[in-house]
KOLVEXBA-563214 format. One record per residue: y, x, z of N, C-alpha, C, O, CB in turn; residue in three letters. Coordinates in steps of 0.001 Angstrom, whole numbers, plus 524288, in hexadecimal, padded with zeros to 5 digits. Glycine has a CB too. Layout:
YXZYXZYXZYXZYXZALA/...
This chain:
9E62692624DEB839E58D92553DF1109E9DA92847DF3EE9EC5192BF6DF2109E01792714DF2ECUNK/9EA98925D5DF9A59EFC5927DADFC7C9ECFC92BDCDFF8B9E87492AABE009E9F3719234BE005FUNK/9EEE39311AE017E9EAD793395E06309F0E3932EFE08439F55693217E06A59E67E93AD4E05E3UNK/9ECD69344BE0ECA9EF9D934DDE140D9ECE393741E16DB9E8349380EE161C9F10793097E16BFUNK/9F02693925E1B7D9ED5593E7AE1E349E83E93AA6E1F9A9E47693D4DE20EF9F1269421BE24A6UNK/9E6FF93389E1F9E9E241931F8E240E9DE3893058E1FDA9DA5392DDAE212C9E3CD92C4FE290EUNK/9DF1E931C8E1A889DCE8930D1E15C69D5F293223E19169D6EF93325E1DAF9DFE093597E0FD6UNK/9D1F79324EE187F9CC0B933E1E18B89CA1A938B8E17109CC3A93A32E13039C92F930A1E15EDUNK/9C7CF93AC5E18469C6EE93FD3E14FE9C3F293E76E0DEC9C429940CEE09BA9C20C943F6E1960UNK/9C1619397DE0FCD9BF3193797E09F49C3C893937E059B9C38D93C2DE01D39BE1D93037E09C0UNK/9C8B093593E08059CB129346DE04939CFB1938A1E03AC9D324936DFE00D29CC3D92F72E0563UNK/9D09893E0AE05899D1C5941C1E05A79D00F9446EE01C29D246945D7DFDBA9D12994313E093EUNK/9CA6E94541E03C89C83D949F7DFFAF9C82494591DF9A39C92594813DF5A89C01C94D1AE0222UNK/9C75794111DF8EC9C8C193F5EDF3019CC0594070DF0F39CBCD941E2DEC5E9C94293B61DF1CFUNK/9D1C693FFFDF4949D7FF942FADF2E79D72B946FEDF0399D73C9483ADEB939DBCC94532DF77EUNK/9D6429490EDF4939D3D595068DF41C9D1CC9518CDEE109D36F9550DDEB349CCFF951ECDF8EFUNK/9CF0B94EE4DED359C8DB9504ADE8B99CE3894E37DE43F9CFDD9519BDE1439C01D94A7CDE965UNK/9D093948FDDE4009D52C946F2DE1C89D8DE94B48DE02C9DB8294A6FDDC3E9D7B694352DE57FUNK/9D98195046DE2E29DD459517DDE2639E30194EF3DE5739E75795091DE4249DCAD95168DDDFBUNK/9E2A194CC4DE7AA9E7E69495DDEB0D9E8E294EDCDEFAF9E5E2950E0DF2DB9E53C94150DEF4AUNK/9EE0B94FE2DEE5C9F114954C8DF2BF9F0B5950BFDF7959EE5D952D1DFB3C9F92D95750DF110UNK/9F20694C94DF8789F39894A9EDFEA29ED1494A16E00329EBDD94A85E04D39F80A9436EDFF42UNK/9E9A49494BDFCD29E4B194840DFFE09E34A94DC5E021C9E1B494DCEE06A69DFC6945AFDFC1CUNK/9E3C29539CDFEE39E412958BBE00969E5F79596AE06D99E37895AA8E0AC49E7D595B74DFCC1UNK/9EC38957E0E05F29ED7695A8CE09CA9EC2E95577E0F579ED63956D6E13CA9F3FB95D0CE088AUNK/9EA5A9513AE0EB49E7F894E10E125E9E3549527DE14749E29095490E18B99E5B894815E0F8FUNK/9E197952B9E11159DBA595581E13319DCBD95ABFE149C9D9BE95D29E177E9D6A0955DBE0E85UNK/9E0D095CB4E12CF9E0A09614BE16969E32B960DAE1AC39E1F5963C8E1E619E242965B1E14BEUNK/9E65895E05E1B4B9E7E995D86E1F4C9E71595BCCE25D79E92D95D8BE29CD9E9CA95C27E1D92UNK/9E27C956F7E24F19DDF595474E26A99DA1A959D1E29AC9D882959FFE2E349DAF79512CE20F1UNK/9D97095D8DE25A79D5CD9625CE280B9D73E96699E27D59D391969A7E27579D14B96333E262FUNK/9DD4F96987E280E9DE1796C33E277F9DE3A96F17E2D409DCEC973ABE2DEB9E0FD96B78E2459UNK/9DF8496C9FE301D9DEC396C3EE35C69DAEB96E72E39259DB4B97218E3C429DE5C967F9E36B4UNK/9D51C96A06E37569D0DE96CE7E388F9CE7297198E35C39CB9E9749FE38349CDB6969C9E38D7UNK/9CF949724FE304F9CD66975AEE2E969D07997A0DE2E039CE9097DB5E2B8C9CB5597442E2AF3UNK/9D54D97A86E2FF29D68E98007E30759D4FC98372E34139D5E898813E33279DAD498083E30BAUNK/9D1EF981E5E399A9D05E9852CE3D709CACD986BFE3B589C7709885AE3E629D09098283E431BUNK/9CA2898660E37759C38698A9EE34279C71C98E1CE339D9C77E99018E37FA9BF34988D5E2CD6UNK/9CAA899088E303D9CC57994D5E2D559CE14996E0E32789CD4499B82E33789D08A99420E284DUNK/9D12B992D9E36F19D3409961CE39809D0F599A8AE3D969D30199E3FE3FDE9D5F99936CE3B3DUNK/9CB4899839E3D6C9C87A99C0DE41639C7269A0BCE3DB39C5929A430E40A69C2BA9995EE4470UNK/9C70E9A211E39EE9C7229A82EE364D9CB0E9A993E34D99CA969AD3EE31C69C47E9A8CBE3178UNK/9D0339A806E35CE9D6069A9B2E33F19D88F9ABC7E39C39D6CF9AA62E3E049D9FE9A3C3E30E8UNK/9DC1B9AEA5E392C9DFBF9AF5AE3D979E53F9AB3AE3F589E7979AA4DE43709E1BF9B4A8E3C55UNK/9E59C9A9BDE3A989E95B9A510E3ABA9EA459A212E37719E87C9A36EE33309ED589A5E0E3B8CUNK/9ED0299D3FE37759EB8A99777E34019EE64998BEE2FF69EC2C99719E2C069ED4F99123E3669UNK/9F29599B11E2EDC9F35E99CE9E27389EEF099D56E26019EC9D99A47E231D9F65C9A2EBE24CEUNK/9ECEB9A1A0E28449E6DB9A3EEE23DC9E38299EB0E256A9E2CE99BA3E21C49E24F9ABADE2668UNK/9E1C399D89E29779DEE69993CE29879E0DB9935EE26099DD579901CE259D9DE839987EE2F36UNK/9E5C79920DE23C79E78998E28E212D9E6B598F7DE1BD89E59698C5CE185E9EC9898CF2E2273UNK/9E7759955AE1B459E4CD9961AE15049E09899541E13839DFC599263E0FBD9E49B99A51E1314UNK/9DC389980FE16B49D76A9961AE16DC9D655990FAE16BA9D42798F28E12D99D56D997A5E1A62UNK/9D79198E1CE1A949D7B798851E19E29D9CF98649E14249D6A8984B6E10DF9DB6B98609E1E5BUNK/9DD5B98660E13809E05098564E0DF49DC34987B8E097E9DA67984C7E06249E6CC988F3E0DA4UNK/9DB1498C51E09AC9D55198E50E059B9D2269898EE06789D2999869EE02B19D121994B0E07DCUNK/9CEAB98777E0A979CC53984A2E0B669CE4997EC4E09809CC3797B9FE06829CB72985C5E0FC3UNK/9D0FF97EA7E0B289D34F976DDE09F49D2B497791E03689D1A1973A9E00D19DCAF9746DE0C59UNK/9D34F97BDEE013D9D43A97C7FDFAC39CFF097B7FDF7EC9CFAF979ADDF37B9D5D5981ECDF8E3UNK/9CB5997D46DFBCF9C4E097DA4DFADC9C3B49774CDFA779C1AB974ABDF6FE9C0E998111E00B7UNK/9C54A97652DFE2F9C36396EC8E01A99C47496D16DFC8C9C15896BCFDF91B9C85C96A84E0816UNK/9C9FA96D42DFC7B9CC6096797DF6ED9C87E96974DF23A9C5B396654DEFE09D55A96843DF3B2UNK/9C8AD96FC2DF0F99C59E9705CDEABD9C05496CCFDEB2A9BE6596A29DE7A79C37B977BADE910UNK/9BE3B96D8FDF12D9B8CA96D3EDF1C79B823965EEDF2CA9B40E96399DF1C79B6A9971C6DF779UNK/9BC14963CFDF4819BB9B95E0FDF6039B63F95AD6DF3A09B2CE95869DF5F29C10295B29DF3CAUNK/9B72895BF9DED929B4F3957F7DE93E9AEEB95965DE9929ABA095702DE7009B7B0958EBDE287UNK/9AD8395E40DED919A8CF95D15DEC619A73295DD9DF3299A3F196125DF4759A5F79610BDE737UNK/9A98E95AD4DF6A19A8F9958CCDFAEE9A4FD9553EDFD819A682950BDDFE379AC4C9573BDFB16UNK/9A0DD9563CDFED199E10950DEDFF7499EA094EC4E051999D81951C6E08AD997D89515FDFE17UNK/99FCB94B47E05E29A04594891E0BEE99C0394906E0F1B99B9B9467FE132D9A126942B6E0BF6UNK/9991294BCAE0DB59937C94BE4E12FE994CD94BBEE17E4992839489CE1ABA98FCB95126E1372UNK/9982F94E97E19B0999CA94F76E1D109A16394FAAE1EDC9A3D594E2DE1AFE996B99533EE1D12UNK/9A465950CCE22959A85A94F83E23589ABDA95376E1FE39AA9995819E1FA39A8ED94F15E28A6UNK/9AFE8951ACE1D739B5439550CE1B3E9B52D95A31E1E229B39095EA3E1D469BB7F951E7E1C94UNK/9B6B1958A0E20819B7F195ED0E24EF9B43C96387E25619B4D79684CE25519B7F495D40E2B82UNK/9B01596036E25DD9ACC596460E27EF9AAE6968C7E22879A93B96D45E22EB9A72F9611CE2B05UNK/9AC2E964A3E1C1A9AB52967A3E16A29B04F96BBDE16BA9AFBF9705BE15809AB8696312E10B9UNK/9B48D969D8E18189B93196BA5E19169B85E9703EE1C429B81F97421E19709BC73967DCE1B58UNK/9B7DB9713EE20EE9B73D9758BE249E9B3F79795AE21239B61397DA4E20A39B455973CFE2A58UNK/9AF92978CDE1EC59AAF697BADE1D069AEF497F18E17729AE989838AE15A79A4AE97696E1AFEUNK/9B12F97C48E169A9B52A97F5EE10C19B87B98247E13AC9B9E79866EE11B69B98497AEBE0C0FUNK/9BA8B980D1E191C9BDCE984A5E1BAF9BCBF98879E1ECC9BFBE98C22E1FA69C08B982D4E1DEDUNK/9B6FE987B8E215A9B3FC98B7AE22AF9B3DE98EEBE1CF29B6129932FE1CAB9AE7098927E2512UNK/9B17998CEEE191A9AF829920EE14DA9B35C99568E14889B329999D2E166C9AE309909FE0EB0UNK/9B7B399349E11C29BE5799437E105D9BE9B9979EE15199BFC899BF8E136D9C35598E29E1058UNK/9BE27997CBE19A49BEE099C82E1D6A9BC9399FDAE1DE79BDB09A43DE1F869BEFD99C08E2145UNK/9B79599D7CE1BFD9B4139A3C1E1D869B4B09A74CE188E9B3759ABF2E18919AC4C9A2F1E1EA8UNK/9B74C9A3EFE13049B62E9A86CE0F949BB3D9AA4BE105B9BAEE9AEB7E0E7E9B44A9A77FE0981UNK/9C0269A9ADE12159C58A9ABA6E141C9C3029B027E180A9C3EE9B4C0E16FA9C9C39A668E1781UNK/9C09E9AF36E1B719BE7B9B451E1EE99BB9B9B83DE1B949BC309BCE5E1C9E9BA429B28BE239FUNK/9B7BE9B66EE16A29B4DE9BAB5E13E39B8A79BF16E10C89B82E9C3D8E104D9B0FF9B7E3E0FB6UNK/9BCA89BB5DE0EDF9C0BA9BD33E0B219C3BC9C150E0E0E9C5EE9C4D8E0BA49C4829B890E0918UNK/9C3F19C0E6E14329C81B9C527E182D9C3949CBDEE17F79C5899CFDCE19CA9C8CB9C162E2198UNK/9C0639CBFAE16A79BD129CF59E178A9BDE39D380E18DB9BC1D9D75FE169F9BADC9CFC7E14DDUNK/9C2389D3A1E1EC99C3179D774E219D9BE3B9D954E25029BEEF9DD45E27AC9C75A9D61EE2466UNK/9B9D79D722E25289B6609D9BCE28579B2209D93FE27489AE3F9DA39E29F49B6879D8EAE2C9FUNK/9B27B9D75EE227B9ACDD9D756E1F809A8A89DA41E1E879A5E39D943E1AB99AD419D6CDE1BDEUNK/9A7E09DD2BE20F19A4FF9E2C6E1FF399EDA9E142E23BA99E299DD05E25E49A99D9E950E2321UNK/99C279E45BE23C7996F19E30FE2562996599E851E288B9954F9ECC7E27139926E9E1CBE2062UNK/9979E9E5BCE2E8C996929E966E32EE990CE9E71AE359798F389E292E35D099C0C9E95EE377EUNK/98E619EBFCE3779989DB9EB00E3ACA98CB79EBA9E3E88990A49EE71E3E81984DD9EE07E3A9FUNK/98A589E813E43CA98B989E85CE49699853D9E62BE4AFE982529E2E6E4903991A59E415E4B9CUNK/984D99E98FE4F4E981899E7EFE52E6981039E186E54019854C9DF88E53209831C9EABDE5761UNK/97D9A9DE11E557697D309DABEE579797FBD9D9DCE5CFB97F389DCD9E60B69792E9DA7AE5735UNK/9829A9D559E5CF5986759D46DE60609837A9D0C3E63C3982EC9CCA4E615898BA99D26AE5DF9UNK/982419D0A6E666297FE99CBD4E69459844B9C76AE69EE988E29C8D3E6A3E97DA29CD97E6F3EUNK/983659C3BFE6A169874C9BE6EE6A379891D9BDC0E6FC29866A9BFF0E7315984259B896E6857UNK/98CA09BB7CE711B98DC39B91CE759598FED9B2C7E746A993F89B18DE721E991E19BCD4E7873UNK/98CC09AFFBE764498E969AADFE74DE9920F9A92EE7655992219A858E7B1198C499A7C2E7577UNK/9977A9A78DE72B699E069A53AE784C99ECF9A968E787B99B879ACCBE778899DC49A21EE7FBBUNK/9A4DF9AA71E7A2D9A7309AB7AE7EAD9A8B39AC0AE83279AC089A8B5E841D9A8019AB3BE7EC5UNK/9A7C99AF1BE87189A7939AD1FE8C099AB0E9AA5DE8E509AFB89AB6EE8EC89A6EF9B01FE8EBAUNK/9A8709A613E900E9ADD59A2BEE91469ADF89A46FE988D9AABE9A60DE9BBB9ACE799A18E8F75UNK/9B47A9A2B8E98A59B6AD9A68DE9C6C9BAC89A1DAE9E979BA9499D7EE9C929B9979ACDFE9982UNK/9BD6D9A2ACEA1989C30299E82EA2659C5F499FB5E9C9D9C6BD99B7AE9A789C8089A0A9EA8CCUNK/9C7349A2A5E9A7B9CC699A4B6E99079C9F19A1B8E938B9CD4299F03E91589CE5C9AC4CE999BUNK/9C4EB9A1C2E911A9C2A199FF1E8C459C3E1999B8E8DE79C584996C6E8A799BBBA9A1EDE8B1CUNK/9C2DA99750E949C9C39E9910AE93CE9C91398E95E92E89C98B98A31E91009C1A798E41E98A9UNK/9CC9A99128E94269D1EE99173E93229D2809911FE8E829D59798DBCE8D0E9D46599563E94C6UNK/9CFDE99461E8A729D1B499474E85EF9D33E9903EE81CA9D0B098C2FE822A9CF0A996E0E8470UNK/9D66B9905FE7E709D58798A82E7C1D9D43B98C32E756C9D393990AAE73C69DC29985D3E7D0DUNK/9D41C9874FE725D9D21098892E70B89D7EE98E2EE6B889D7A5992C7E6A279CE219833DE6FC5UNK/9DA7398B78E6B049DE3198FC3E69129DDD499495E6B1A9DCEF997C4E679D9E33898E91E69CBUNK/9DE299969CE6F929DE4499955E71209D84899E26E6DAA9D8A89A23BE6B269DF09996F1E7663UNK/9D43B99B61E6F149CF0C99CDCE6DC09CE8799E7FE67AF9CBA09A1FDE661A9CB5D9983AE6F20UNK/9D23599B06E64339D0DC999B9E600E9D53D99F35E5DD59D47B9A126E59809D18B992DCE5EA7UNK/9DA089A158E61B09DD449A48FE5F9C9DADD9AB37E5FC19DC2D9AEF4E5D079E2889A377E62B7UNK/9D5FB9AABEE65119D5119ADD0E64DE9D0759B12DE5FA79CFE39B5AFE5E139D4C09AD2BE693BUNK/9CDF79ABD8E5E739CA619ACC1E58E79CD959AE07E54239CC1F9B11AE50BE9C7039A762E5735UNK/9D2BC9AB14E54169D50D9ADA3E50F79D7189B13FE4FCC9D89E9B1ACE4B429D67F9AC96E504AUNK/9D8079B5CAE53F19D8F29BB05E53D99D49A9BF12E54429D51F9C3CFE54E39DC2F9BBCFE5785UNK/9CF839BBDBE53B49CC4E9C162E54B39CD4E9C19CE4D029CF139BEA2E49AD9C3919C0DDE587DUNK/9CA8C9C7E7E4D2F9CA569CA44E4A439C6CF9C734E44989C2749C52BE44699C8CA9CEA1E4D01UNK/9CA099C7D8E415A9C7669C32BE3B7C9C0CA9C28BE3A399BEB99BEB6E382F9C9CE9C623E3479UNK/9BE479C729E3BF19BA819C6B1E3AFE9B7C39C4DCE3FD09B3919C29CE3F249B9409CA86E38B0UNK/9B93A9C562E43CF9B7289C3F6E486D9B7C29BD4AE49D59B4859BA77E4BFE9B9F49C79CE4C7AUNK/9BC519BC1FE48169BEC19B81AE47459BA179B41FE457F9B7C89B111E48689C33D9B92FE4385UNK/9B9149B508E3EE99B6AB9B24EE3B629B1A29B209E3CD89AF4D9AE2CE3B319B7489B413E36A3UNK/9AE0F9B676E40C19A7BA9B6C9E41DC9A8F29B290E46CF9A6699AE8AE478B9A4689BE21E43BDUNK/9ACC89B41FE49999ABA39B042E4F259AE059AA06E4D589AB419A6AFE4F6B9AFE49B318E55B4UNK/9B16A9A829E4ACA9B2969A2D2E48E89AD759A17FE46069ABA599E16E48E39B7F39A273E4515UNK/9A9499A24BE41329A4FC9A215E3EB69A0B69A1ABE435499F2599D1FE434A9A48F9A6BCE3AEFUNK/99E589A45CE470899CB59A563E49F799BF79A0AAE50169983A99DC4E50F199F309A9B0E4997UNK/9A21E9A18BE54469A27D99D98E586D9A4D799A91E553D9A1C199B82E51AC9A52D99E9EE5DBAUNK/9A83D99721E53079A82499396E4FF39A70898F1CE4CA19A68498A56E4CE29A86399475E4F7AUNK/9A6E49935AE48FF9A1A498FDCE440499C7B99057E44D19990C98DCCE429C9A16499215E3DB1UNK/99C0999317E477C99582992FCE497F9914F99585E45A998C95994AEE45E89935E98C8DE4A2DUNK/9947D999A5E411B9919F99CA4E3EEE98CC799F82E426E98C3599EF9E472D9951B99FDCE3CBEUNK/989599A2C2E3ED9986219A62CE403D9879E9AC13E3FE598BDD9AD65E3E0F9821A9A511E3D9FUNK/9849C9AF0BE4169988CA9B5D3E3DC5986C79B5D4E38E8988DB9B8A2E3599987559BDCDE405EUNK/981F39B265E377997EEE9B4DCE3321983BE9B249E3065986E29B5C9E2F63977EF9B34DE3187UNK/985549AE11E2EFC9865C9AA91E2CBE98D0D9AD09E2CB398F969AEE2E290E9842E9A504E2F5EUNK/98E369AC51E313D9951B9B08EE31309953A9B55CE2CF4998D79B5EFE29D6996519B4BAE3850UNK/98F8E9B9A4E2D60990CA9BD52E2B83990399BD5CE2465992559C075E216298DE79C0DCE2E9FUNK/98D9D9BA0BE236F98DDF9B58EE1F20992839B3EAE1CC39942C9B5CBE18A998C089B100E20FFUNK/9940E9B169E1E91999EA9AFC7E1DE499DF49B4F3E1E449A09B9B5CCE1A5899B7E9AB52E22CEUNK/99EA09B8D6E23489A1759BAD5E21DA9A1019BFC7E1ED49A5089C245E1E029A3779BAAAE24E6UNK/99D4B9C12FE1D6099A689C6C8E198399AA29CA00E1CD899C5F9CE52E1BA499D479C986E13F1UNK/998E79C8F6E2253997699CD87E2687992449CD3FE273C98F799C9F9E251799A019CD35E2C19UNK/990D39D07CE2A1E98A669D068E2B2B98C279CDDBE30DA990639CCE6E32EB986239D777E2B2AUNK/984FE9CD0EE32C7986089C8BAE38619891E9CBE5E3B9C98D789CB0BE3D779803A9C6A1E3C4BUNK/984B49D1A4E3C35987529D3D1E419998DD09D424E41C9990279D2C6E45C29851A9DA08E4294UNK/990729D5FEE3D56996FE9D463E3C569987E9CF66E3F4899C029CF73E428F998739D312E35A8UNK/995F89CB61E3E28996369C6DEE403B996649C67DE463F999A29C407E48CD992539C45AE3E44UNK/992CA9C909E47E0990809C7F5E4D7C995B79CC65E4FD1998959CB39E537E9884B9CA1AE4EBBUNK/995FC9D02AE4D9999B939D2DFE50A19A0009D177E510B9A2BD9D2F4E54B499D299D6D4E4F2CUNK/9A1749CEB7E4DDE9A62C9CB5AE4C399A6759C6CEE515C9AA079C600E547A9A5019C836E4574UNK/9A2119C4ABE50ED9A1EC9C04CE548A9A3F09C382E5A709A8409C325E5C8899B2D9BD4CE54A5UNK/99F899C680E5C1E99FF89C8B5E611D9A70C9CA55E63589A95F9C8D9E674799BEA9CE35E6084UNK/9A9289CE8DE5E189AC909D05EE5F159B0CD9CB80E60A09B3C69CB4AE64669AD579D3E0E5B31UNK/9AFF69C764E5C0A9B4239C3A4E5E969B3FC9C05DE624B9B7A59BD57E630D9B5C39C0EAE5BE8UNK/9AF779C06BE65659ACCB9BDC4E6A689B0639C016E6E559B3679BD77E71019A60B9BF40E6BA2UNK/9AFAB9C7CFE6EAA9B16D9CA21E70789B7039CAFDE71BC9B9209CCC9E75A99AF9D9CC28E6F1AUNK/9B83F9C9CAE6EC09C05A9CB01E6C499C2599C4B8E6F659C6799C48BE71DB9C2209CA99E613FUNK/9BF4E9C08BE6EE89C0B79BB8EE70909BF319BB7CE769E9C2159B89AE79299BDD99B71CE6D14UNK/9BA819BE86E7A179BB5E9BCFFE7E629BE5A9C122E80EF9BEDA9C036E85A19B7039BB7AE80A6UNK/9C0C49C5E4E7F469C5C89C90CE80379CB6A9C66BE808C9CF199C6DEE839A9C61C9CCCFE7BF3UNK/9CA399C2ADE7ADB9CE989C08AE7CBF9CE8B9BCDFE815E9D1ED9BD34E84C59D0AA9BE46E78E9UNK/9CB6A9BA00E81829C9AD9B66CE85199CC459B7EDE8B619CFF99B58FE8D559C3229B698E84BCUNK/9C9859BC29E8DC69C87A9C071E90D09D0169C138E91A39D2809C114E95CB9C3F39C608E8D1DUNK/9D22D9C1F9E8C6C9D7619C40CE8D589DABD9C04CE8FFC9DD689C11BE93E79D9D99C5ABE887CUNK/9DA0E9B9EDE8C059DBC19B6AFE8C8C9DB0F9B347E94989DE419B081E96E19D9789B497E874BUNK/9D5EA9B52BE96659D67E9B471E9BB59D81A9B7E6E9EDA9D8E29B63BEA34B9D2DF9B32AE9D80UNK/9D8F39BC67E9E279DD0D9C05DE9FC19E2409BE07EA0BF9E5529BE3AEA4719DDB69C484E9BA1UNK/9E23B9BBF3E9CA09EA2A9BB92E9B969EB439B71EE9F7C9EE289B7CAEA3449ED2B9B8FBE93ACUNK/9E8659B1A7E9E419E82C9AECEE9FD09E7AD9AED1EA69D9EA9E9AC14EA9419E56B9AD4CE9CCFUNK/9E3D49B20BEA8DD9E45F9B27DEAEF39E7F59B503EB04A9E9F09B331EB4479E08A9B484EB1A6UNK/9EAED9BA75EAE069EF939BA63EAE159F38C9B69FEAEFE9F6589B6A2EB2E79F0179BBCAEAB0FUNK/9F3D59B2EEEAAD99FA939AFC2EABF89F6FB9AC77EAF029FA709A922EAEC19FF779AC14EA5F3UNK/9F43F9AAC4EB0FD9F2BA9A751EB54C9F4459A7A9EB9779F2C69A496EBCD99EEAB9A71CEB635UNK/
């Protein structure tokens, strides 16, 4: 069989399972796109996030042959690139340690402000990428993916309350910046 980038995903992942390189790099190519912004919300930047990804795409092809179509390509796809990231975050175990903190009470959102409606979405998305790695990984799991803490602290070998500080602090650090960012802004106005 011939592939082309408009080949089906059916007839992709058969390549794939085939062994055929052009059906490979069809299919990654097809999702490499969407599925690099998983890694990228726990990485600081897309090298490390393309490795990860690349770990992942390595998983997909081994894993193809025992693929069942229940449901859409992508979405089996994302779930190998979700895992593939979170065990890349277990493996960093810069903050792995098991701190007690008080109960944080939640604040739901961010306060939205002028300077937050302005924002776009790059902008928003640069600032998650500089908070701090662990803060990073609880608040992407968390506002995001729509984790729980039980379930975050699970995944990341923290206890909840770790979790629940993590979150807060980067709530905190993001509407500072926020805060800064309408500073500057009424400035050059």
């Amino acid at each position: 069989m011939t592939y082309r980038p408009n080949s089906t995903d059916e007839e992709l992942v058969a390549g794939c399972c085939d062994g055929h390189r052009l059906a490979q790099r069809y299919l990654y190519e097809r999702y490499a796109g969407k599925m690099l912004g998983i890694p990228m919300r726990y990485t600081r930047d897309r090298e490390e996030a393309m490795e990860i990804f690349n770990q992942a795409f390595l998983k997909i092809l081994q894993n193809l042959p025992k693929y069942q179509p229940t449901g859409p390509l992508g979405g089996w796809m994302a779930r190998i690139v979700f895992n593939t990231s979170i065990d890349y975050v277990r493996s960093r175990k810069t903050y792995n340690q098991t701190i007690k903190f008080p109960e944080v009470m939640e604040v739901d959102g961010v306060s939205r402000n002028e300077a937050f409606d302005q924002l776009d979405a790059e902008e928003i998305y640069k600032m998650i990428q500089d908070l701090p790695a662990a803060s990073r990984n609880v608040f992407s799991l968390y506002v995001i993916d729509g984790y729980r803490h039980k379930d975050i602290g699970e995944m990341l070998d923290i206890d909840e309350g770790t979790s629940r500080w993590h979150l807060a602090q980067a709530r905190k650090t993001l509407q500072k910046k926020i805060l800064e960012m309408e500073k500057t802004r009424t400035v050059n106005t």
